[in-house]
C-alpha angles and dihedrals in degrees: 000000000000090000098051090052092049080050092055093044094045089047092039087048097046090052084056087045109042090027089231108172085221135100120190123180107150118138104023094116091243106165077193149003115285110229091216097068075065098064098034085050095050108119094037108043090095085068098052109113105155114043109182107190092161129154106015136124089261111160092175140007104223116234088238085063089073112031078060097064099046083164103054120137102175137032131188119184090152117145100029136108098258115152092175143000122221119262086248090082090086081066091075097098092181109040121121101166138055127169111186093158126149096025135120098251102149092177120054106245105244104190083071080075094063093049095102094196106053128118118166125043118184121192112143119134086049139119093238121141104172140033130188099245089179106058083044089046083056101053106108097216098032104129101152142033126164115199098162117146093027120114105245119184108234101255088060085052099054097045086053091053086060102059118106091162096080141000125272122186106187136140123256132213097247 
């Protein structure tokens, strides 16, 4: 655990010093986001654009995390235990990409619909079994959502098939 946390202060160090505008903490076993990256990452947080939190032991993404990275562009939670993410998400006016991948969502999370810039959805490796084609069908930026390996029941997959507005890569039951 000692050294996780030497890893977090040494990233979170290196983003204040070399001014990146990306934060990645995958890998560093967090079962949750450590408010004092917060305040390390202070005077920088309005120039993350990329945060990379992949492959932890995450159960749940606070609303303060992202009210805390207004510019964020990307976003990758994949490979943790998320079953949901808050509706302050919608808040995140910038982002175009969200990998939620390899989690244990069972209900598609609908307040991704209302974010207006968003492109690219990622949710394959979940439970999922609908998914509201309509609202998607309705972003405006959306180009790209991958719901392979999830259990889709098959209305959800026909009306899937249908879509020409955006790509879905998803299994089917063949």
């Amino acid at each position: 655990m000692a050294e996780a946390v030497a890893r977090v202060a040494r990233i979170t160090n290196e983003i204040v010093e070399e001014g990146k505008d990306t934060l990645d903490l995958s890998n560093c076993k967090l079962v949750s986001f450590p408010d004092g990256v917060f305040k390390i990452l202070m005077s920088v947080l309005d120039n993350i654009h990329i945060v990379i939190l992949a492959n932890n032991e995450l159960k749940v993404i606070s609303s303060k995390f992202f009210s805390n990275f207004p510019q964020m562009k990307e976003l990758d939670l994949q490979g943790n235990v998320l079953t949901k993410v808050p509706d302050v998400v919608e808040e995140l006016k910038h982002l175009t990409s969200i990998s939620l991948a390899n989690n244990k969502f069972t209900i598609f999370p609908e307040k991704l619909t209302e974010i207006a810039t968003l492109e690219r959805i990622n949710l394959e490796g979940n439970s999922i079994t609908e998914i509201p084609v309509e609202k998607l069908s309705a972003m405006p930026a959306l180009k790209w959502i991958n719901v392979k390996t999830n259990p889709l029941d098959s209305n959800t997959q026909s009306a899937l098939q249908s879509v020409q507005k955006f790509e879905v890569l998803f299994t089917t039951d063949s």
